[in-house]
C-alpha positions as CSV (number, residue, x, y, z in Angstrom):
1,X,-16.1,8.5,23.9
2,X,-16.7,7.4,20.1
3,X,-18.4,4.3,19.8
4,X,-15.9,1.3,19.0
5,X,-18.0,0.2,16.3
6,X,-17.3,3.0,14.2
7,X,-13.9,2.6,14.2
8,X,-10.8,0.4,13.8
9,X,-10.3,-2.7,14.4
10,X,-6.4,-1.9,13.2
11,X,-5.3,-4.0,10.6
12,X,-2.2,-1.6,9.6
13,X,0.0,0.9,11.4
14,X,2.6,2.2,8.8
15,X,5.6,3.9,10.1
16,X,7.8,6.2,8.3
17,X,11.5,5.4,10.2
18,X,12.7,8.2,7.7
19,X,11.5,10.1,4.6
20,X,14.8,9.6,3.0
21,X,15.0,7.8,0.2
22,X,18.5,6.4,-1.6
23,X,16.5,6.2,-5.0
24,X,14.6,8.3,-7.1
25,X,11.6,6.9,-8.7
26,X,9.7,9.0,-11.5
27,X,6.3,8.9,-9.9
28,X,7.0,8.9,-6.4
29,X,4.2,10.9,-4.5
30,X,6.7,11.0,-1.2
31,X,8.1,14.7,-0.2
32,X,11.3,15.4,1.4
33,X,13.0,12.2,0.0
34,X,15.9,14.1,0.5
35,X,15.5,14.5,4.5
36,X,17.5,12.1,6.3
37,X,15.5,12.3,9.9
38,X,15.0,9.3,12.0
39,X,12.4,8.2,14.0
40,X,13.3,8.2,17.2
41,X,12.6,6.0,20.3
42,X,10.9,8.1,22.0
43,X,8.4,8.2,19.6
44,X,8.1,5.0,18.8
45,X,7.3,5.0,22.6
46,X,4.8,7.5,22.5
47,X,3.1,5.6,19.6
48,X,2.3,2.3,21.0
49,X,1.8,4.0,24.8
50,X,-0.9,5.9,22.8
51,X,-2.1,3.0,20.4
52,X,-2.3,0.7,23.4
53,X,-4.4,3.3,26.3
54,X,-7.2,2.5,23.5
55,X,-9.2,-0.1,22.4
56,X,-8.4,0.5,19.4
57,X,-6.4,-3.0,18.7
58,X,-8.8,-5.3,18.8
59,X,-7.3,-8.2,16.6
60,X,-3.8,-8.9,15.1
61,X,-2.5,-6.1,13.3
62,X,0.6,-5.4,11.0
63,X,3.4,-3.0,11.4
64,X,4.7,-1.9,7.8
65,X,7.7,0.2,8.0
66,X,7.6,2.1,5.1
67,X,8.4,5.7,4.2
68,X,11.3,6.9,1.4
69,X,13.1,3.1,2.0
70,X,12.7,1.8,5.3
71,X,16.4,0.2,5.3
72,X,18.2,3.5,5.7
73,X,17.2,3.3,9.2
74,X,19.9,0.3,11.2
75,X,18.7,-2.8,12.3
76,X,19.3,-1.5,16.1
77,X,16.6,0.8,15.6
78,X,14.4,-1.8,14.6
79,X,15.3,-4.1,17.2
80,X,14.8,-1.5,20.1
81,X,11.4,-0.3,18.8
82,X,10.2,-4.0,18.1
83,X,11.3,-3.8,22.0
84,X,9.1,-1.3,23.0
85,X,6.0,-2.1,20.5
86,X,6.0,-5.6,22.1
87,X,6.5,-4.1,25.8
88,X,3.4,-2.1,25.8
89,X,1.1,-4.7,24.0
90,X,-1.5,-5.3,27.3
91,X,-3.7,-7.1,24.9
92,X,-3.6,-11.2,23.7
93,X,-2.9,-10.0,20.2
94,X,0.2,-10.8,17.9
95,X,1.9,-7.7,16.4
96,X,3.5,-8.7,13.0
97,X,6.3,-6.8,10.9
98,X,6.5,-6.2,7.4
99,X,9.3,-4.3,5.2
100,X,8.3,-2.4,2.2
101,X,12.0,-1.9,0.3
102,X,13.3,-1.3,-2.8
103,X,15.9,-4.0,-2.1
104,X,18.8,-2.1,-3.0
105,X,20.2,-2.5,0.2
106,X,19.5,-5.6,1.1
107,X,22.9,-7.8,2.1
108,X,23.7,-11.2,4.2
109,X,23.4,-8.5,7.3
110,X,19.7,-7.9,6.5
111,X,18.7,-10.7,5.5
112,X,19.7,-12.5,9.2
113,X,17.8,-9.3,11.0
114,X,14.4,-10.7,8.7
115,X,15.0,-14.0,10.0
116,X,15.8,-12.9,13.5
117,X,12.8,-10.8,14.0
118,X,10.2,-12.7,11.7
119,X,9.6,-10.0,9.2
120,X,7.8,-10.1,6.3
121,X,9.5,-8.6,3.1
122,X,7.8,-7.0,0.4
123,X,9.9,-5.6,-2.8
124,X,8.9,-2.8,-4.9
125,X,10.1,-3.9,-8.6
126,X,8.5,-2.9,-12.0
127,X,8.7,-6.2,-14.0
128,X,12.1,-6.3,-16.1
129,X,14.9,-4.5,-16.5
130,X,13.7,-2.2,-19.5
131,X,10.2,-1.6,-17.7
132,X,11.6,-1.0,-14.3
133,X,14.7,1.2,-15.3
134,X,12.0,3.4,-17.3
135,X,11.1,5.2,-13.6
136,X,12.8,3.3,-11.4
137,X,16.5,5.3,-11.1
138,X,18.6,6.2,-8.7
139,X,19.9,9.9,-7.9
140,X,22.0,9.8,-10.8
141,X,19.0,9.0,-12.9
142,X,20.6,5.1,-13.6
143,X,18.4,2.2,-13.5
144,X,18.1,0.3,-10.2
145,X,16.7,-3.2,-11.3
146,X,20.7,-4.9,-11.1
147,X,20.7,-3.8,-6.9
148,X,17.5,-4.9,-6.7
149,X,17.9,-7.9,-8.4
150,X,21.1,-8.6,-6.2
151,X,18.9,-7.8,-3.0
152,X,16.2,-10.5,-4.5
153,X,19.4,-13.1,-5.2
154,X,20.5,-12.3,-1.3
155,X,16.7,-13.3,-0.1
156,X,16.5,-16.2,-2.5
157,X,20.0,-17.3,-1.2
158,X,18.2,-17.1,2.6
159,X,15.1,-18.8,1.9
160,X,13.4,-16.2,2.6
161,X,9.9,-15.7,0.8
162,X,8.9,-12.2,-0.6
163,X,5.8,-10.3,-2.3
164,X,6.4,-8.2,-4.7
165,X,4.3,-4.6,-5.7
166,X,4.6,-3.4,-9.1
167,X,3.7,0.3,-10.7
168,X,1.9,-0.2,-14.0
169,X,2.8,2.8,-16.8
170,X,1.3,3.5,-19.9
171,X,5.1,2.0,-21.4
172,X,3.9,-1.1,-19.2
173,X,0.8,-2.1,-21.0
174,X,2.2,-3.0,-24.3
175,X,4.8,-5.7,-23.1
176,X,2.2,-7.9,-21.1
177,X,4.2,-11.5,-21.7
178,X,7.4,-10.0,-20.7
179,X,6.3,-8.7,-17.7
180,X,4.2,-12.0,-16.5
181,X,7.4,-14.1,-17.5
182,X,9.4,-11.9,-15.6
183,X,7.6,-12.6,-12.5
184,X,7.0,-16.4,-13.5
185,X,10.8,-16.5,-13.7
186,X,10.8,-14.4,-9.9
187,X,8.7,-16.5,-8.3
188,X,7.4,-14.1,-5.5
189,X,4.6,-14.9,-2.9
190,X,2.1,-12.6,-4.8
191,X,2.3,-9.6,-7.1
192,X,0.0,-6.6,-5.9
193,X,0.0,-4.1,-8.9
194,X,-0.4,-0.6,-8.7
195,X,-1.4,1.4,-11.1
196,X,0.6,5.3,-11.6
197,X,-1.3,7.6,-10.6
198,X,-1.7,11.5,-9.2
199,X,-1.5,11.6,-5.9
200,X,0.2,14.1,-3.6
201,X,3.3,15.5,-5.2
202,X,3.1,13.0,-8.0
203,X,1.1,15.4,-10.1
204,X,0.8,13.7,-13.2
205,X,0.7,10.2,-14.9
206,X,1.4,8.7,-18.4
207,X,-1.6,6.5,-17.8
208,X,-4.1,9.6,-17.6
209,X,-2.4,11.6,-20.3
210,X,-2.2,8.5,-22.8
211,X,-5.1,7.8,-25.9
212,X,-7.1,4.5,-25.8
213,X,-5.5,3.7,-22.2
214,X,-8.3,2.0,-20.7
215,X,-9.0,-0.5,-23.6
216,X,-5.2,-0.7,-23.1
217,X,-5.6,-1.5,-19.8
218,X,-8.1,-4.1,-20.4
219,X,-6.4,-5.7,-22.9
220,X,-3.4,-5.6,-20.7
221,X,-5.4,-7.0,-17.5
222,X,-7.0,-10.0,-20.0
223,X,-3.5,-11.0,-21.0
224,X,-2.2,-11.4,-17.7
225,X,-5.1,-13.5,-16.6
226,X,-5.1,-15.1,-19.6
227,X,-1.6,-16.1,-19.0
228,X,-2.0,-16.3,-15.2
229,X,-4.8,-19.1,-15.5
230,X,-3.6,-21.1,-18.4
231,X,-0.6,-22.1,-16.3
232,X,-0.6,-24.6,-13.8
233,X,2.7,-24.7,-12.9
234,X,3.2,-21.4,-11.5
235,X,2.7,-20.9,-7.7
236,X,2.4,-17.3,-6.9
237,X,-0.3,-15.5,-7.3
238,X,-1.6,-11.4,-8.4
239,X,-2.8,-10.1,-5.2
240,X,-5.9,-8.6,-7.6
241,X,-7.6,-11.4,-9.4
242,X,-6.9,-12.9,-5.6
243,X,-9.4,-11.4,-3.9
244,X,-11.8,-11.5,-6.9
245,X,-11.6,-15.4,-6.1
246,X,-11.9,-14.7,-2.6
247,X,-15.2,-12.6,-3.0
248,X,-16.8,-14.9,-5.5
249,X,-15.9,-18.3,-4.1
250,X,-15.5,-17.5,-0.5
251,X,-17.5,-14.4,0.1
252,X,-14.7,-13.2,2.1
253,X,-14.8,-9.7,4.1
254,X,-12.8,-7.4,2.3
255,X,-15.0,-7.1,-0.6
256,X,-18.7,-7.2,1.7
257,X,-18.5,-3.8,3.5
258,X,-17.0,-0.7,3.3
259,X,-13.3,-0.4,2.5
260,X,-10.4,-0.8,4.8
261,X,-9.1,2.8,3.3
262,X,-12.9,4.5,4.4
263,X,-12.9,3.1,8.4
264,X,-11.4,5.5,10.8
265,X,-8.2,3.6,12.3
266,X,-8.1,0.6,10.2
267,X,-5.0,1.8,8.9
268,X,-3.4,4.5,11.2
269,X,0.0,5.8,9.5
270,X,2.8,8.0,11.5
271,X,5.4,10.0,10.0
272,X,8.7,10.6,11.3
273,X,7.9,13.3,13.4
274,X,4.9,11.4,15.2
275,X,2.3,13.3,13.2
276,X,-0.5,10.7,12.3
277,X,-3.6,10.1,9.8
278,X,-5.8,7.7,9.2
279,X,-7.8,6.8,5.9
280,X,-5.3,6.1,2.8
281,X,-1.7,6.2,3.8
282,X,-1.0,8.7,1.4
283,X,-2.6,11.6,3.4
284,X,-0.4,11.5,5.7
285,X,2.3,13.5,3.3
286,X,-0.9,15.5,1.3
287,X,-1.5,19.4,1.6
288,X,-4.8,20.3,1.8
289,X,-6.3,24.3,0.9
290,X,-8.7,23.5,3.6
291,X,-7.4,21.8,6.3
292,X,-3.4,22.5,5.6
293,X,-2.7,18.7,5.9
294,X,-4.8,15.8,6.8
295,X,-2.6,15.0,9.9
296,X,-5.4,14.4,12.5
297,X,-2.5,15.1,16.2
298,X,0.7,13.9,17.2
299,X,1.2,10.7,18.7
300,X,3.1,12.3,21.9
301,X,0.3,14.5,22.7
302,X,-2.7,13.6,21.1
303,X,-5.0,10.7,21.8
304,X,-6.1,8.8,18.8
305,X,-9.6,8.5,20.0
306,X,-9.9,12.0,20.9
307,X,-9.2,13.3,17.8
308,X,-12.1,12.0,16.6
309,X,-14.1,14.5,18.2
310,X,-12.2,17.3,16.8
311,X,-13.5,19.5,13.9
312,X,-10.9,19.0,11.5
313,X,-11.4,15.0,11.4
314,X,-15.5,15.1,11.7
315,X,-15.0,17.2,8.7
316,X,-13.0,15.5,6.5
317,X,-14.9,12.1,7.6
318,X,-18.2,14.0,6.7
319,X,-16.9,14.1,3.3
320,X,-15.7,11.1,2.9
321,X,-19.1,9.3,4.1
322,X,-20.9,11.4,1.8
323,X,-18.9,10.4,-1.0
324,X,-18.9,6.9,0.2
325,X,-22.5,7.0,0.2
326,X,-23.0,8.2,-3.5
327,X,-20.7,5.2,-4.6
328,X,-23.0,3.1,-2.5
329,X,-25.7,4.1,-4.2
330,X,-24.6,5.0,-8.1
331,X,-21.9,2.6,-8.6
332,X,-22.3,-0.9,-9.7
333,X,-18.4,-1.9,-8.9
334,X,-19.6,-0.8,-5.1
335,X,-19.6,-4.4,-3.6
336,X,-16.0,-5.0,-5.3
337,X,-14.4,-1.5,-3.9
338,X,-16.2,-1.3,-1.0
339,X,-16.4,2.9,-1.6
340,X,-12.6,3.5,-3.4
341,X,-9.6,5.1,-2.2
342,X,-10.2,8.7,-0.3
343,X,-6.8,9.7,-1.4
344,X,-7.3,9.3,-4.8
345,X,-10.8,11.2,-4.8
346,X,-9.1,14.0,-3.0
347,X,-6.3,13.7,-5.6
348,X,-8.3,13.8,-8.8
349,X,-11.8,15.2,-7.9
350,X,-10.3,18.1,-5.4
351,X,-13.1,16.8,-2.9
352,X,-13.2,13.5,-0.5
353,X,-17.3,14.1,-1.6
354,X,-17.3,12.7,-5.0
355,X,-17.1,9.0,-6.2
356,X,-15.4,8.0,-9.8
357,X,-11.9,8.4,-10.1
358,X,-9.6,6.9,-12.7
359,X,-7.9,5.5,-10.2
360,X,-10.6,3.3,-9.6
361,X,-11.3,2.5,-13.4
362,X,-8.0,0.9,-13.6
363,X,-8.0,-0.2,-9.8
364,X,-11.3,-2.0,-10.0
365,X,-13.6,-1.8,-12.6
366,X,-11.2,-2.9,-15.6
367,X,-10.0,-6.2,-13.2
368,X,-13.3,-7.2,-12.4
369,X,-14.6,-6.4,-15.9
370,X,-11.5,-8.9,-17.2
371,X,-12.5,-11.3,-14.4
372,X,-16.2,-11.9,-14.9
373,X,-15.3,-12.0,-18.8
374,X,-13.2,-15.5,-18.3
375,X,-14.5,-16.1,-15.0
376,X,-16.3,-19.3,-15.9
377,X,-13.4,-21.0,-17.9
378,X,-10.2,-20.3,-16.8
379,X,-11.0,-19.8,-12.9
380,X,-12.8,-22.4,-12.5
381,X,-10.5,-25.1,-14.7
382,X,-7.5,-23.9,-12.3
């Protein structure tokens, strides 16, 4: 048996209920939006029977139910499998729920289920309408922002908080005040932003292919704190210049070690057919020439802990230690990042054994770069 130490705890378990999407986004790296499978019962069973036989959960953890959009799947589903996640927990710790949705669908209906069941509700929106209908459309290639916008209204309506993640574009960076008054006027919990990039079938970005982009970037980054830290009145916060805060005034954990994307079984993600991964969530639905895919077993008849003996995983997590270890030691951004995203080194460098990506220019280095530039006024006169 592996060592617990060297993997887990689990912090995340993503679930794809379906790949099916009902919307279209430009730089979505999801295949198969178009397949409308469910998740069934029975292997939501076979999940948490295997998840639980290990020691795997050692702490809290978080269900996100993710995928294409998590609310084409009915609230019965959800209810049964919340059912059976909570039946097999043998352990003293709390299972959470989270919702990642584009909020399209979102009605009165819903919005009693996520006050029923205690889930958490996090809205994928791209700042305002002419931003977010740029890649944001719907089958028929029409801007989504209005639905969302009606699913925010139903959550407002409910009291119901939210968090929001947004996908920054090249078009993005030259509107910075319109999209920080956009989300002053919003008033999420937080607003985690994402950069576009290449990953999986999204094969190409307009951040990568654009001129000047990262002194874009940083100019765009230093006008959002700018504007972020000059006013007191607003109460949420970017989930990015968050846990710079953390790690400079509270030393906390997720910027001291390794990343939570380079831990075996911090993050375990399952697709709709029970086929699971570990490492970045995106794997999951990557090819590899290699391996074929970076699906490690299948929940129904593979144990998660021994799969770690198997040669497929001890080589891809060969890899990815070696190309943690090089960031270790060549990059000065290491105790920020804690070692990158493996997906995006696969992605860009066409190896898990490699260390500087874009991704991580934009990810961390250009944030951190912005912070420590202001750090000393504007953080600290808050």
């Amino acid at each position: 048996m592996v060592s617990a130490n060297l993997y887990g705890p689990l912090e995340l378990l993503i679930i794809q209920g379906s790949p099916f999407c009902n919307i279209n986004c430009s730089y979505c790296y999801l295949p198969n939006r178009n397949d409308i499978s469910k998740l069934s019962l029975t292997t939501i069973d076979a999940i948490f029977s295997n998840l639980f036989s290990t020691d795997i959960v050692r702490q809290d953890f978080t269900i996100c139910w993710h995928a294409g959009e998590p609310l084409t799947v009915n609230k019965d589903f959800y209810r049964k499998a919340i059912a059976i996640a909570n039946s097999k927990n043998n352990t003293n710790y709390q299972i959470r729920n989270n919702v990642q949705t584009n909020a399209t669908l979102i009605n009165q209906e819903w919005c009693d289920f996520f006050k029923e069941l205690d889930f958490k509700v996090s809205v994928s929106i791209d700042g305002p309408e002419f931003i977010n209908d740029r890649c944001r459309v719907n089958r028929k290639g029409q801007g989504t922002f209005a639905k969302t916008m009606k699913g925010i209204e139903y959550l407002k309506k409910n009291d119901i908080e939210f968090s929001v993640i947004t996908v920054v574009t090249d078009f993005t960076l030259d509107y910075a005040d319109d999209f920080f008054a956009f989300f002053k006027s919003l008033n999420p919990l937080s607003v985690g932003l994402n950069v576009e990039e290449i990953e999986n079938f999204n094969v190409a970005s307009t951040l990568f292919e654009s001129e000047n982009v990262f002194r874009r970037y940083h100019d765009f980054i230093g006008r959002l704190f700018e504007l972020y830290y000059s006013d007191l009145s607003i109460d949420f916060y970017f989930r990015e210049f968050a846990q710079l805060e953390n790690f400079v005034f509270k030393k906390d954990k997720f910027m001291t070690g390794f990343g939570q994307q380079t831990v075996p079984y911090r993050i375990i993600s399952v697709d709709v057919n029970g086929d699971f991964s570990t490492f970045s969530p995106e794997l999951l639905n990557a090819k590899s020439k290699e391996h074929n895919n970076f699906a490690f077993g299948n929940v129904k008849h593979d144990n998660f802990l021994e799969v770690l003996a198997s040669e497929k995983f001890k080589s891809i997590y060969t890899d990815i230690l070696n190309g943690l270890m090089k960031c270790k030691k060549n990059c000065d951004y290491f105790s920020v990042c804690g070692g990158g995203t493996p997906s995006n080194k696969y992605a860009e460098n066409g190896t898990f054994d490699s260390t500087e990506t874009k991704h991580c220019k934009f990810k961390f280095q250009e944030v951190f770069d912005v912070f420590f530039e202001n750090i000393e006024y504007e953080v600290l006169n808050r």
